[in-house]
N, CA and C atoms as an extended XYZ file, in Angstrom:
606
Properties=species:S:1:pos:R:3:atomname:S:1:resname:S:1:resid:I:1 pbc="F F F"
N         0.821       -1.197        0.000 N   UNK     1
C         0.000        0.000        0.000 CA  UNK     1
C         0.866        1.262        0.000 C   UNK     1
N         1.619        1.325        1.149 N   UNK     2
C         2.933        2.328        0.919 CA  UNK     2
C         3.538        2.961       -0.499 C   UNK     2
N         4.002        1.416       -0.811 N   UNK     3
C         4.625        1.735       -2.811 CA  UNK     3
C         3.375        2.277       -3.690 C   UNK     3
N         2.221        1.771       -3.808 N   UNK     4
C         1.405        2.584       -4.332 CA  UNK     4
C         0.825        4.100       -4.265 C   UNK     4
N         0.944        4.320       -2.946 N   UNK     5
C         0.928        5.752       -2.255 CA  UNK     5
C         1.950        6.693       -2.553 C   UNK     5
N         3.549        5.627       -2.473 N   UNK     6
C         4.946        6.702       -2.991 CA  UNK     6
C         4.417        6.586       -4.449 C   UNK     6
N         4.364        5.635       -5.821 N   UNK     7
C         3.867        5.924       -6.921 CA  UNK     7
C         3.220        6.813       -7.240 C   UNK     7
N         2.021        7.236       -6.533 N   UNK     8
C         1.411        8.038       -6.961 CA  UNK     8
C         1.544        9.145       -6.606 C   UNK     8
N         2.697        9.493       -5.507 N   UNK     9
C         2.572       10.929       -5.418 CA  UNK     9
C         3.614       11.151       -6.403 C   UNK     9
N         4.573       10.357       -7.032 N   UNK    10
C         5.762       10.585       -7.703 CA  UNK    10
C         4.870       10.757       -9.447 C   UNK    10
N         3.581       10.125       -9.314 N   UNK    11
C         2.951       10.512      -10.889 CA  UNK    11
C         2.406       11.843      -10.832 C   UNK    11
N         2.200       12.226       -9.533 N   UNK    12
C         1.375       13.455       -9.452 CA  UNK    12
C         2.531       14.867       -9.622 C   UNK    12
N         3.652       14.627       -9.024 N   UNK    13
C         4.801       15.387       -9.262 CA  UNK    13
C         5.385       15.812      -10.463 C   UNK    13
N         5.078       14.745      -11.204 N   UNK    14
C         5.773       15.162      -12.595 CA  UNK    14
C         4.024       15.506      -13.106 C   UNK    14
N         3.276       15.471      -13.120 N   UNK    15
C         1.864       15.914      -13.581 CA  UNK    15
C         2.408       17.423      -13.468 C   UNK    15
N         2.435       17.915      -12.066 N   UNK    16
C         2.570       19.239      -11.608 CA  UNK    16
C         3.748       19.754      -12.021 C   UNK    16
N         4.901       18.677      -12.324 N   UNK    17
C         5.832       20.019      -12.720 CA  UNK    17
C         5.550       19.896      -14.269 C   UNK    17
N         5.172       19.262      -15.017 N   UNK    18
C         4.851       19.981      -15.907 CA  UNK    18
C         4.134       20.549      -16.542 C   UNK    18
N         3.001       20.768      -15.700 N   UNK    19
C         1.970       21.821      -15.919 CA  UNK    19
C         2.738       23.232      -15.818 C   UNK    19
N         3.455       23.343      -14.535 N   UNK    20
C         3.990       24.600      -14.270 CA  UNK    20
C         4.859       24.902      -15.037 C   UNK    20
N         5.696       23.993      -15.698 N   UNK    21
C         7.100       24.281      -16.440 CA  UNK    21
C         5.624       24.611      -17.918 C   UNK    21
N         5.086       24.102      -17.905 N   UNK    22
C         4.047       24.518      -19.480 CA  UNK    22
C         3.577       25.685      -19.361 C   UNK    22
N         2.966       26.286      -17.915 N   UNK    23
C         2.587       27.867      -17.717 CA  UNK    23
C         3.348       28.365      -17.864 C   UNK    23
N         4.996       28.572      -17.325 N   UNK    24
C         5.559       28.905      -17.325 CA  UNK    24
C         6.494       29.629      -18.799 C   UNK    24
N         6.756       28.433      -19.836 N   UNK    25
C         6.848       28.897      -20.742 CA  UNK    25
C         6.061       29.769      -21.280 C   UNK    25
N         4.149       29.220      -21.443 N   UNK    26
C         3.443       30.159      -22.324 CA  UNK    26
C         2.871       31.547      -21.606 C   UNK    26
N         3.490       31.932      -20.163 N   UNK    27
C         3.288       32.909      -19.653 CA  UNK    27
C         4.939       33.855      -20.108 C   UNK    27
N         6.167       33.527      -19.893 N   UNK    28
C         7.395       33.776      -20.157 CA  UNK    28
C         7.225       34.388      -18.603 C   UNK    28
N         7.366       33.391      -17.847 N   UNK    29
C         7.772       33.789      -16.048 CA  UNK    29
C         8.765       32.283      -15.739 C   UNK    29
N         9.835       32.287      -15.915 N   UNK    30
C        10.224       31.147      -15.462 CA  UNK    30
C        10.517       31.159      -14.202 C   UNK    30
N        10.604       32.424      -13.191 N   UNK    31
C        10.019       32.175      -11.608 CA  UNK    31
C         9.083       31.638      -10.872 C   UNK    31
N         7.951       31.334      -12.013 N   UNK    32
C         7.072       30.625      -11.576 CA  UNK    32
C         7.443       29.342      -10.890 C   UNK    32
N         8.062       29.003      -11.957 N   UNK    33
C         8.380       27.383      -11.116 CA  UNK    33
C         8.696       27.374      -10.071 C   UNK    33
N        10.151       28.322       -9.560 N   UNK    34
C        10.434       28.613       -8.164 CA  UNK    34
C         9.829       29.170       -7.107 C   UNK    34
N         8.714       30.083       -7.835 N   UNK    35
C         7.687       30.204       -6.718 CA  UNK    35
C         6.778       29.020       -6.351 C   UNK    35
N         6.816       28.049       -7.190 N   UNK    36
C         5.188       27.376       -6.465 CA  UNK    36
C         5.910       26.149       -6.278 C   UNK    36
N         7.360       25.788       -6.484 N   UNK    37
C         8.026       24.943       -5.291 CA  UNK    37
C         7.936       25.518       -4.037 C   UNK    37
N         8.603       26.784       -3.327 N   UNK    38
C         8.452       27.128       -2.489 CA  UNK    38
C         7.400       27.384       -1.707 C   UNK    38
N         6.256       27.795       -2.386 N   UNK    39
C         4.946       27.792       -1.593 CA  UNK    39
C         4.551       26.376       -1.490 C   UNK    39
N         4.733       25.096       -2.587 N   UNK    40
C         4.482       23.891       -1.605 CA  UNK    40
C         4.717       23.062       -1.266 C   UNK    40
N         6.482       23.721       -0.971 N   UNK    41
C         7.540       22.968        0.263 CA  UNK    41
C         6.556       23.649        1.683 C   UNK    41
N         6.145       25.502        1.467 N   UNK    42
C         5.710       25.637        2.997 CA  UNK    42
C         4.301       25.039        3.289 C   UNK    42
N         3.779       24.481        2.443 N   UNK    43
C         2.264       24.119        2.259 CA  UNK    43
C         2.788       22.752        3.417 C   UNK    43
N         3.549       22.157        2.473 N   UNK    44
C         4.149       20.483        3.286 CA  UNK    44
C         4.735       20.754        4.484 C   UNK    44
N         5.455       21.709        4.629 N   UNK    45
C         5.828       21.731        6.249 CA  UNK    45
C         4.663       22.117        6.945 C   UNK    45
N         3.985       23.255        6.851 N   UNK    46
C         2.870       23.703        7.681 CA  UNK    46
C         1.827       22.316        8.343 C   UNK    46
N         1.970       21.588        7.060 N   UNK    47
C         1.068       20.501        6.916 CA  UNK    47
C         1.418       19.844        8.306 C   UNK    47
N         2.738       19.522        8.500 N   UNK    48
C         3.460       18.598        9.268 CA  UNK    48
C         2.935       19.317       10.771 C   UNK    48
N         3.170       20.488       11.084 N   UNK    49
C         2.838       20.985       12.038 CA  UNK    49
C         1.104       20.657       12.576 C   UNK    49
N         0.709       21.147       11.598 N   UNK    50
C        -0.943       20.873       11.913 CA  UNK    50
C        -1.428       19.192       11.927 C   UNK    50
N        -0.562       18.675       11.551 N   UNK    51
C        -0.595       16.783       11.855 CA  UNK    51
C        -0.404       16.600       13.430 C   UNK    51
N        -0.006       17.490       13.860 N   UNK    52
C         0.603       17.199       15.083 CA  UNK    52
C        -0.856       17.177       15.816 C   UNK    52
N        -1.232       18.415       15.814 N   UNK    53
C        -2.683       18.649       16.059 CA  UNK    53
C        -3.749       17.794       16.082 C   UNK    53
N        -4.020       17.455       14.882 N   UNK    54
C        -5.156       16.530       14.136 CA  UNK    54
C        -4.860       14.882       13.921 C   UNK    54
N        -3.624       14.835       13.577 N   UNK    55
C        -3.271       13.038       13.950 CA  UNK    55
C        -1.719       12.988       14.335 C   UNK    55
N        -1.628       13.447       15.623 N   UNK    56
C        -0.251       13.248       16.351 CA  UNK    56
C        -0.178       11.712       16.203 C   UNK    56
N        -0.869       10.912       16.399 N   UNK    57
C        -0.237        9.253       15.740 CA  UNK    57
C         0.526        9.267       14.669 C   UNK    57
N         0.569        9.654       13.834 N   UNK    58
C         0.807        9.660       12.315 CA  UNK    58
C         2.184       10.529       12.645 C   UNK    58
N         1.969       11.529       13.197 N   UNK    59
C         3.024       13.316       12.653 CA  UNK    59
C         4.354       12.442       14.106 C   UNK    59
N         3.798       12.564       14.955 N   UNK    60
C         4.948       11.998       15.628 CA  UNK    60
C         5.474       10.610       15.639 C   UNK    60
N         6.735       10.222       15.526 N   UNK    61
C         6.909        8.583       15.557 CA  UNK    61
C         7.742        8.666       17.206 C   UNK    61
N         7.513        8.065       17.922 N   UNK    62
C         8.314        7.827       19.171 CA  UNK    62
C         9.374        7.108       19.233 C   UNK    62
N        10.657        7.137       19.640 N   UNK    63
C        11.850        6.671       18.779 CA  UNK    63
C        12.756        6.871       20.538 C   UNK    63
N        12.150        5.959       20.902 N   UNK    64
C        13.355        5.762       22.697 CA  UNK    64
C        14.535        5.597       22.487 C   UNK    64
N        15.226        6.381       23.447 N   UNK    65
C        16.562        6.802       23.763 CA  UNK    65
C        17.376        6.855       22.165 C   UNK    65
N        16.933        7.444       21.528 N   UNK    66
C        17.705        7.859       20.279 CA  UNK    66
C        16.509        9.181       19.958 C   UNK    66
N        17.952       10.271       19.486 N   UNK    67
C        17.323       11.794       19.014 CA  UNK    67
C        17.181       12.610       20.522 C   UNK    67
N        17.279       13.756       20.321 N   UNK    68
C        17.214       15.074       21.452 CA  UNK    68
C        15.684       14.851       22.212 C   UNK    68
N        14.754       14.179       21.480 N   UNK    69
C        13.571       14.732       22.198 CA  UNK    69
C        12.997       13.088       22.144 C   UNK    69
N        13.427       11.899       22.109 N   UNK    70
C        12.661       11.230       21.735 CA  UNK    70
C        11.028       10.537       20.959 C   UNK    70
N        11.723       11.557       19.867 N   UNK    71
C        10.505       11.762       18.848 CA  UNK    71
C        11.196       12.096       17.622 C   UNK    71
N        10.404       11.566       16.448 N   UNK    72
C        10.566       12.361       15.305 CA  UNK    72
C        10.039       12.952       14.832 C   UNK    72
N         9.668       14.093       14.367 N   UNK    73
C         8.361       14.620       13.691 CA  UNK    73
C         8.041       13.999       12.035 C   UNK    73
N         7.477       13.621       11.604 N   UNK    74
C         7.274       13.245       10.228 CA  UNK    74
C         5.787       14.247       10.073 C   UNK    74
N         5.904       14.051        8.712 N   UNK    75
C         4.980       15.045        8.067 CA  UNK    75
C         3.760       14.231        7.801 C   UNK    75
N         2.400       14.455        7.977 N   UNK    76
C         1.055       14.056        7.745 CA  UNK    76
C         0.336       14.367        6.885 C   UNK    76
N         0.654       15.815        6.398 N   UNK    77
C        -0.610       16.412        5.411 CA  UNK    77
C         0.212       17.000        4.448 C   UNK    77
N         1.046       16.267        3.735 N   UNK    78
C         0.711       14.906        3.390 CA  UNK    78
C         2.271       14.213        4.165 C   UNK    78
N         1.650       12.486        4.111 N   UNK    79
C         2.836       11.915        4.487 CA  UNK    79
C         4.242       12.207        4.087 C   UNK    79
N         5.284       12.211        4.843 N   UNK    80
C         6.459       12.739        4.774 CA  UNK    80
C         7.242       11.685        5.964 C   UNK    80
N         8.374       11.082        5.887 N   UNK    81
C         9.293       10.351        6.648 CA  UNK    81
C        10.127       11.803        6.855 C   UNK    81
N        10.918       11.777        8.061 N   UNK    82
C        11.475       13.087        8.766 CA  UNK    82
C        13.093       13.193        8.108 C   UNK    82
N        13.518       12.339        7.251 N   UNK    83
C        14.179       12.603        6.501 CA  UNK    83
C        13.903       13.913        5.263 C   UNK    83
N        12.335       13.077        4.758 N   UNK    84
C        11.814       14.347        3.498 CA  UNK    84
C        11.542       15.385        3.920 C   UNK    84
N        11.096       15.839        5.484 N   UNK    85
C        10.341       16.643        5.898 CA  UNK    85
C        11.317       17.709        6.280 C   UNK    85
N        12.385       16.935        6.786 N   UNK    86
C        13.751       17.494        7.195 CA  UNK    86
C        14.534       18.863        5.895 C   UNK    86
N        14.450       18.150        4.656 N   UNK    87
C        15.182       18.479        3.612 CA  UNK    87
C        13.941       19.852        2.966 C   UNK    87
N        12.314       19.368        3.067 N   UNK    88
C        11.309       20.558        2.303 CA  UNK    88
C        12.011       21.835        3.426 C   UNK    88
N        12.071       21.059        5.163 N   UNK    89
C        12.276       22.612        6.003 CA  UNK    89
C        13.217       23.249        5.690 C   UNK    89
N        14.469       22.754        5.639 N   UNK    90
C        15.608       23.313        5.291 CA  UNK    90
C        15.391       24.121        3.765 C   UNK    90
N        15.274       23.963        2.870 N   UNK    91
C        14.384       24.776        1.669 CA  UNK    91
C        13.770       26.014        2.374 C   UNK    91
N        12.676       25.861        3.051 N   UNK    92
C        11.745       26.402        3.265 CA  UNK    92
C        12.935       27.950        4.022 C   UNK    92
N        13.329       27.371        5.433 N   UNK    93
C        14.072       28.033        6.059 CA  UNK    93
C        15.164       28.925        5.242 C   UNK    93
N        15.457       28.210        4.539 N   UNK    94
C        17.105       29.117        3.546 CA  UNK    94
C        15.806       29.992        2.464 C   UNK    94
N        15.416       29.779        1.880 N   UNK    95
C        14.577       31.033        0.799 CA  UNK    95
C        13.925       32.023        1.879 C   UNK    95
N        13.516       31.740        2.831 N   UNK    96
C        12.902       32.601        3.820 CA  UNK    96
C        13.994       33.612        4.085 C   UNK    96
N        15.310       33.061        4.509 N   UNK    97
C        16.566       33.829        4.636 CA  UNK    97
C        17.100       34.758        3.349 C   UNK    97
N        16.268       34.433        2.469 N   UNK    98
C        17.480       35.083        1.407 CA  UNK    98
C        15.861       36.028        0.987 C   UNK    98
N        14.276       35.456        1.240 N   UNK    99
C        13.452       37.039        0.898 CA  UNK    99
C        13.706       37.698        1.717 C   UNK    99
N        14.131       37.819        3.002 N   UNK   100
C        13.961       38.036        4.083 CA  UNK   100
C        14.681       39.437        3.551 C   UNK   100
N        15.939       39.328        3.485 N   UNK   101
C        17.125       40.506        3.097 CA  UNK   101
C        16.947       40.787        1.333 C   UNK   101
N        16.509       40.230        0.503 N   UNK   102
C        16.096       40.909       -0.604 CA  UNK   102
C        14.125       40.898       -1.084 C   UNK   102
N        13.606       41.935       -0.045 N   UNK   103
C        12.184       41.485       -0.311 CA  UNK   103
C        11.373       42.485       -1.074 C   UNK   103
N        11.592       41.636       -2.425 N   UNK   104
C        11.352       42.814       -3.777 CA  UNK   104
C        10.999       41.276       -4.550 C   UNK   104
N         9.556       40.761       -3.455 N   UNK   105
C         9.206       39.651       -3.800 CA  UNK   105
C         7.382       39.431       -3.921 C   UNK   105
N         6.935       40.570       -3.368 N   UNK   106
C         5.732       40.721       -2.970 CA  UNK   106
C         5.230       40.704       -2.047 C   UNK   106
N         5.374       39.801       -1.097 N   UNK   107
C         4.965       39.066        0.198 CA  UNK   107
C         5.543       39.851        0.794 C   UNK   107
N         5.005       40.162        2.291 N   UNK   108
C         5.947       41.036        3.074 CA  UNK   108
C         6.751       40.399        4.296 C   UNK   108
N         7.888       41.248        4.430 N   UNK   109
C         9.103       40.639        5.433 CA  UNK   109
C         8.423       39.496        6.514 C   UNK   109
N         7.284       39.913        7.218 N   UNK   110
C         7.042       39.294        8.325 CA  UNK   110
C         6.740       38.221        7.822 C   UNK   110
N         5.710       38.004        6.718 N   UNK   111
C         5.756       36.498        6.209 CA  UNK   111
C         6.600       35.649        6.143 C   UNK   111
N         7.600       36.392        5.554 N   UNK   112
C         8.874       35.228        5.229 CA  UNK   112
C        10.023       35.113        6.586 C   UNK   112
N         9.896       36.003        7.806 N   UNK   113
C        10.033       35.568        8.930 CA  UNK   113
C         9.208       34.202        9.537 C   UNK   113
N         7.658       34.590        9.644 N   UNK   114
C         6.796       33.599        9.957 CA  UNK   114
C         7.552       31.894        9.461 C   UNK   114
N         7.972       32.066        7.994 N   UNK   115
C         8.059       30.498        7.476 CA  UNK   115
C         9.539       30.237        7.656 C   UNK   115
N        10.703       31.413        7.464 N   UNK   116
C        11.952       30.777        8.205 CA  UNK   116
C        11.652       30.166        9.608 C   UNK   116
N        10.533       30.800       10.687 N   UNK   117
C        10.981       29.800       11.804 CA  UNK   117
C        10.150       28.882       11.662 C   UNK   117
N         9.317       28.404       10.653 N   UNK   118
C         8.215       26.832       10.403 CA  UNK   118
C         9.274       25.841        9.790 C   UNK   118
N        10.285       26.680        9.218 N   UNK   119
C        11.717       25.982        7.952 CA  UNK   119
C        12.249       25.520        9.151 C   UNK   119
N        12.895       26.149       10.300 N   UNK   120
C        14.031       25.720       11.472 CA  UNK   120
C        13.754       24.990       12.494 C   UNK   120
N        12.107       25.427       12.640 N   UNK   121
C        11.518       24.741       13.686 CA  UNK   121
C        11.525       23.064       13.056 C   UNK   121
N        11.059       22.993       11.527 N   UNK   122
C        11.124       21.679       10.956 CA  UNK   122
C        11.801       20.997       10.845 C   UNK   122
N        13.319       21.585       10.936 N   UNK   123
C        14.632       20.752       10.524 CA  UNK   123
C        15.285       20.361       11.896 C   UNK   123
N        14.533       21.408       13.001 N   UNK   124
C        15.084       20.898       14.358 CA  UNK   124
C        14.516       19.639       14.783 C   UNK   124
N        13.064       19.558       14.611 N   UNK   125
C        12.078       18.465       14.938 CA  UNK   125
C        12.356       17.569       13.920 C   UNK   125
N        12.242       17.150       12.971 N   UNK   126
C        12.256       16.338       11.931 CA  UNK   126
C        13.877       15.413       12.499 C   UNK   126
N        14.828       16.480       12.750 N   UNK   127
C        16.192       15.585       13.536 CA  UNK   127
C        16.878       15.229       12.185 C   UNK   127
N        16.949       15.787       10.785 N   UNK   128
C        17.350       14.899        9.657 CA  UNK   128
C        18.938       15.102        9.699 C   UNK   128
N        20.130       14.433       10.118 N   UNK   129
C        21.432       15.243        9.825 CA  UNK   129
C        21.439       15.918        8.743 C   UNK   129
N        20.958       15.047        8.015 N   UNK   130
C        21.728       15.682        6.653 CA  UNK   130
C        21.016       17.303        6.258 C   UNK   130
N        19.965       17.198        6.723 N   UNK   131
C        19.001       18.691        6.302 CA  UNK   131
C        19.648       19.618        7.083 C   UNK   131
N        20.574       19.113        8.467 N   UNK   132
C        20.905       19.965        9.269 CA  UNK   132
C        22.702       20.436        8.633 C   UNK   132
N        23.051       19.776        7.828 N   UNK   133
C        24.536       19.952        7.495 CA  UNK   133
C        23.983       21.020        6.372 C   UNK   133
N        23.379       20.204        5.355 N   UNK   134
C        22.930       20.944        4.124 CA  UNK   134
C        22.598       22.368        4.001 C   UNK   134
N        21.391       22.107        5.461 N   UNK   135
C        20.893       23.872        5.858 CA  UNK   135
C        21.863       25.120        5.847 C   UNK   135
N        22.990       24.542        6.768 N   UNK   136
C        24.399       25.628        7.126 CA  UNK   136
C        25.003       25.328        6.123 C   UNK   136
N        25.213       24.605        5.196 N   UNK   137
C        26.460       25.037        3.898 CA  UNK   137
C        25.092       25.792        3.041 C   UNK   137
N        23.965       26.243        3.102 N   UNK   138
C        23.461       26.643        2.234 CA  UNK   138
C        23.275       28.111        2.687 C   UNK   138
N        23.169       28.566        4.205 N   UNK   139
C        23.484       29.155        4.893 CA  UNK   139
C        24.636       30.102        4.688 C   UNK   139
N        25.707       29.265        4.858 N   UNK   140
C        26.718       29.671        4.398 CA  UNK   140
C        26.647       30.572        3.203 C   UNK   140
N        26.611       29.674        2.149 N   UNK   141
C        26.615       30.537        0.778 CA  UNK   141
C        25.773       31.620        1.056 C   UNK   141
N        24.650       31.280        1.281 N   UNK   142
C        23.762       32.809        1.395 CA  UNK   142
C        24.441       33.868        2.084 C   UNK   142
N        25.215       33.943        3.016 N   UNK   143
C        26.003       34.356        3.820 CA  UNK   143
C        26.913       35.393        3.325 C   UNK   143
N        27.820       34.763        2.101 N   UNK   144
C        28.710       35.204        1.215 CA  UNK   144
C        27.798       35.855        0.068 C   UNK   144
N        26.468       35.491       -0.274 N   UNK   145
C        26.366       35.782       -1.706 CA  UNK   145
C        25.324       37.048       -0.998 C   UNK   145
N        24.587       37.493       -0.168 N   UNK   146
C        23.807       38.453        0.276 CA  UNK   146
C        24.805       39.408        1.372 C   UNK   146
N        24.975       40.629        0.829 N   UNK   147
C        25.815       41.527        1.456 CA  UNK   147
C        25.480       41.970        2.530 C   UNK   147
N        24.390       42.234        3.181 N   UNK   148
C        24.334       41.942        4.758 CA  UNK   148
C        24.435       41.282        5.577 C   UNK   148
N        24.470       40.348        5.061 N   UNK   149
C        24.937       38.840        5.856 CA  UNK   149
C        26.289       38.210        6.187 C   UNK   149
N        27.248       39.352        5.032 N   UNK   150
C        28.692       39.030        4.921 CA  UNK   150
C        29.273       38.906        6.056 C   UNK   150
N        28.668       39.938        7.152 N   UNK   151
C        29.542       39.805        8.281 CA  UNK   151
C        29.283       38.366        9.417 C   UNK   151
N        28.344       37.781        8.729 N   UNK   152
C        27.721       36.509        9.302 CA  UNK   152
C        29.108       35.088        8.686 C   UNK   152
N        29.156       35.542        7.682 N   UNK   153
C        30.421       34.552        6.904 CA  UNK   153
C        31.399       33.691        7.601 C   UNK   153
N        32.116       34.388        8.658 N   UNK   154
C        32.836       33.809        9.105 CA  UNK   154
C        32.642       32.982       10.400 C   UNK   154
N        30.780       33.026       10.770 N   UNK   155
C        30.558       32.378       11.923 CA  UNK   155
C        30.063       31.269       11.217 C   UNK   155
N        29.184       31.588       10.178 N   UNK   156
C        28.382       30.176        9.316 CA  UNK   156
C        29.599       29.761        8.711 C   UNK   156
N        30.966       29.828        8.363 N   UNK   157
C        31.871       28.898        8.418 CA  UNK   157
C        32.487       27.957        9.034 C   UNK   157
N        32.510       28.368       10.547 N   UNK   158
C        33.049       27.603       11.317 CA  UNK   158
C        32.029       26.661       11.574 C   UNK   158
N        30.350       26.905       11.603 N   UNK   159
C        29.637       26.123       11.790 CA  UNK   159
C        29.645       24.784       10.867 C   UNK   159
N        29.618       25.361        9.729 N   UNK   160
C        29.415       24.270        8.402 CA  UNK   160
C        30.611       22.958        8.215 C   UNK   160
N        31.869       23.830        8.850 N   UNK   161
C        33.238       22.830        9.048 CA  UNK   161
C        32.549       22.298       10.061 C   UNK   161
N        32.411       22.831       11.658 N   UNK   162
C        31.947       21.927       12.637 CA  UNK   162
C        30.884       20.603       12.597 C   UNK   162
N        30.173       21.049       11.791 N   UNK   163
C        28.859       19.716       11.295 CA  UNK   163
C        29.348       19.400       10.248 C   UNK   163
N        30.336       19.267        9.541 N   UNK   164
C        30.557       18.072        8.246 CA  UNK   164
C        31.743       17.395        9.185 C   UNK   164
N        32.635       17.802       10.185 N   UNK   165
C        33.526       17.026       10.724 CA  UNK   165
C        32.834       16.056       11.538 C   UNK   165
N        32.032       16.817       12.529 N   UNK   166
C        31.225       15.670       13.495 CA  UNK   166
C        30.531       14.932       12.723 C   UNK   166
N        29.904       15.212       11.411 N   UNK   167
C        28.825       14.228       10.493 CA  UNK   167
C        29.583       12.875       10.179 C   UNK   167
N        31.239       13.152        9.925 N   UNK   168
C        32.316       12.517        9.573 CA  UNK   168
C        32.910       11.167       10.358 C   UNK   168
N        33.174       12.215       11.601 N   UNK   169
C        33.712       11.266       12.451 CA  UNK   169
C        32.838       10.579       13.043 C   UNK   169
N        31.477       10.993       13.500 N   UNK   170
C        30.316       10.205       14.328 CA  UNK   170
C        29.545        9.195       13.293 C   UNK   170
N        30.110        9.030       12.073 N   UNK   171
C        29.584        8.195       11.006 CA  UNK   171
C        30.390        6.783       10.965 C   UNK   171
N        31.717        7.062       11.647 N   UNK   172
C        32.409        5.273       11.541 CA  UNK   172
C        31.895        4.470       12.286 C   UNK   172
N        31.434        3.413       12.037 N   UNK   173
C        30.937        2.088       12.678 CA  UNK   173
C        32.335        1.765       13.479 C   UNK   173
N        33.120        1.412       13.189 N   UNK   174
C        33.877        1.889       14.190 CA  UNK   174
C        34.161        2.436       15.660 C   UNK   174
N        33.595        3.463       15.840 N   UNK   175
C        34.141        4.492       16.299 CA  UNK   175
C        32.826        4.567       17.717 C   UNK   175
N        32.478        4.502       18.837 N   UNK   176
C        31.547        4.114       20.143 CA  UNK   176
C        32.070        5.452       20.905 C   UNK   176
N        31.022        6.338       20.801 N   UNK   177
C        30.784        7.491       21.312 CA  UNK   177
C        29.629        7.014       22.437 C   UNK   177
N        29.545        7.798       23.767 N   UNK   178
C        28.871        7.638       24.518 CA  UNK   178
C        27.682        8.566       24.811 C   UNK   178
N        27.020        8.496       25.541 N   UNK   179
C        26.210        9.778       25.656 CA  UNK   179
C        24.449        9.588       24.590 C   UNK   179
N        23.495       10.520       24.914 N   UNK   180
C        22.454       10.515       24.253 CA  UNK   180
C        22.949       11.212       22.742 C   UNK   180
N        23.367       11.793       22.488 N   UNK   181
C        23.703       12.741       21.974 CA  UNK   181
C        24.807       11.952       20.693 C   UNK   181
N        25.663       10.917       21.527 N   UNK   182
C        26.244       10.398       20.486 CA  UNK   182
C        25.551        9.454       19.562 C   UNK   182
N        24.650        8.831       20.640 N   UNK   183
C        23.664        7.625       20.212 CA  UNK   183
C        22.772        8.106       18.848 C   UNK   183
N        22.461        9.281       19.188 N   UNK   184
C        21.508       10.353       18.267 CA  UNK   184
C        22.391       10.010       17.001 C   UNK   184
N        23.284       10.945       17.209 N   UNK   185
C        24.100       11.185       15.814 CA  UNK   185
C        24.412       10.117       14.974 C   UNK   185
N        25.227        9.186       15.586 N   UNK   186
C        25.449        7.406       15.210 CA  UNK   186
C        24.630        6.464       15.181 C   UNK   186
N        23.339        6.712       15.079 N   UNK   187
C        21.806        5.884       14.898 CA  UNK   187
C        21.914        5.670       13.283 C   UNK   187
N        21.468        4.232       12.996 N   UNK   188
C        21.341        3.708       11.784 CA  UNK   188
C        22.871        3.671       11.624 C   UNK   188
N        24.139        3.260       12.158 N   UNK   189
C        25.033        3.003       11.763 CA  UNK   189
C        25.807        2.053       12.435 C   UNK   189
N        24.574        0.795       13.074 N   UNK   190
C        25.007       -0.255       13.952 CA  UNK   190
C        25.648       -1.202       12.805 C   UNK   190
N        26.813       -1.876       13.283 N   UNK   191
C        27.277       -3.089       12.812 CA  UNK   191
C        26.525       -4.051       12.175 C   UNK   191
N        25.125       -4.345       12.973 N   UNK   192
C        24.501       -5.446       12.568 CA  UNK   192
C        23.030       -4.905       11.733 C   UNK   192
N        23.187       -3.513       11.395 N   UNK   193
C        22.034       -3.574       10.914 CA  UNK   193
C        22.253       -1.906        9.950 C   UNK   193
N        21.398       -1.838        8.288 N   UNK   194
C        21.705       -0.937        7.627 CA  UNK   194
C        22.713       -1.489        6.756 C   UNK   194
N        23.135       -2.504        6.695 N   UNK   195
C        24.621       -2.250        6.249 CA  UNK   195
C        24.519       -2.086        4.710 C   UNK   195
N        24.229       -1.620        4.203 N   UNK   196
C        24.229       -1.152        2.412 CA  UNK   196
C        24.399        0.395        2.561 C   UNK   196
N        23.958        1.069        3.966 N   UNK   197
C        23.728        2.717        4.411 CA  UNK   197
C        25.428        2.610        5.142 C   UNK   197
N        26.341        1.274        5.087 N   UNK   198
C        27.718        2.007        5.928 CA  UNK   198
C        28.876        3.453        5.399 C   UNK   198
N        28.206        2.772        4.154 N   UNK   199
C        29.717        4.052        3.529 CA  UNK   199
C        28.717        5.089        3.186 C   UNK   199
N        27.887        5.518        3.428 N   UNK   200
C        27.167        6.701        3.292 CA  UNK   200
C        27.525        7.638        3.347 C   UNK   200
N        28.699        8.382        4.292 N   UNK   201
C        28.996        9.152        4.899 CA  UNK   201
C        30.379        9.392        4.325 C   UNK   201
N        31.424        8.406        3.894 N   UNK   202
C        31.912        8.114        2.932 CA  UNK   202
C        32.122        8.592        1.396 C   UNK   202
């Protein structure tokens, strides 16, 4: 039932992008496309939030003694594993950052405040590493490429080195870190289990 459910949202995706990539041409806005990804990456996160609400069974998975909060958030409206949900927030959060300081977008500043913290709040809850490495090297760049932010550059550097080293070293099977915190990070990278996911990190 699952595979039929991922099928069909993956037929419905390419339905939609190429409707939009077809408006798009016969309008001559090729922002379009980038706008109505972004409005429904925040459509899908919002979603996730209000799951919490309406079917916290579903939006939360409970996940003992592994992760900061023992929980994951996954997304409900529509289904989302906290990996995907992880990666729409991080999206969501970084374009919020970059209307935020160039907003000659329509929407006004506070909006795109409102959905950077639905983007951070998502990538904190969701727990995805990788949305969380990805976020700060994207961060980063924004950092360097938006001139008010320049003076931010050299802190979102040290961050982005700090989380690809720990992503690095807390990734060897190998390697028995102690603590909640290590357990978190080094989850899905047991000896006896995953093993096609070992060199991932790699």
């Amino acid at each position: 039932m699952i595979t039929f459910y991922k099928a069909s949202v993956i037929l419905l995706d390419v339905v939609a992008i190429l409707a939009v990539i077809n408006l798009a041409v016969k309008y001559r806005r090729p922002a379009l496309i980038f706008d109505v990804g972004v409005i429904t990456a925040i459509i899908f996160v919002t979603g996730a939030f209000i799951g919490v609400l309406i079917r916290p069974e579903s939006a939360i998975r409970v996940i003992y003694g592994v992760g900061a909060f023992g929980f994951i958030l996954d997304g409900a409206f529509p289904y989302m594993n906290g990996n995907e949900l992880g990666f729409l927030s991080a999206v969501v959060a970084l374009v919020s950052v970059s209307r935020v300081f160039n907003p000659n977008h329509g929407a006004p500043k506070l909006f795109w405040i409102a959905c950077g913290i639905i983007g951070l709040a998502g990538v904190i809850f969701a727990q995805a590493r990788t949305a969380i490495v990805g976020g700060t090297v994207g961060l980063l760049i924004l950092s360097i490429a938006i001139p008010k932010l320049r003076k931010f550059a050299i802190g979102a550097t040290f961050l982005a080195v700090l989380l690809f080293v720990v992503a690095t070293v807390v990734g060897q099977a190998s390697l028995n870190i102690g603590g909640s915190m290590g357990t978190y990070l080094a989850k899905g990278q047991g000896s006896g289990g995953m093993q096609s996911f070992e060199d991932r990190y790699d």
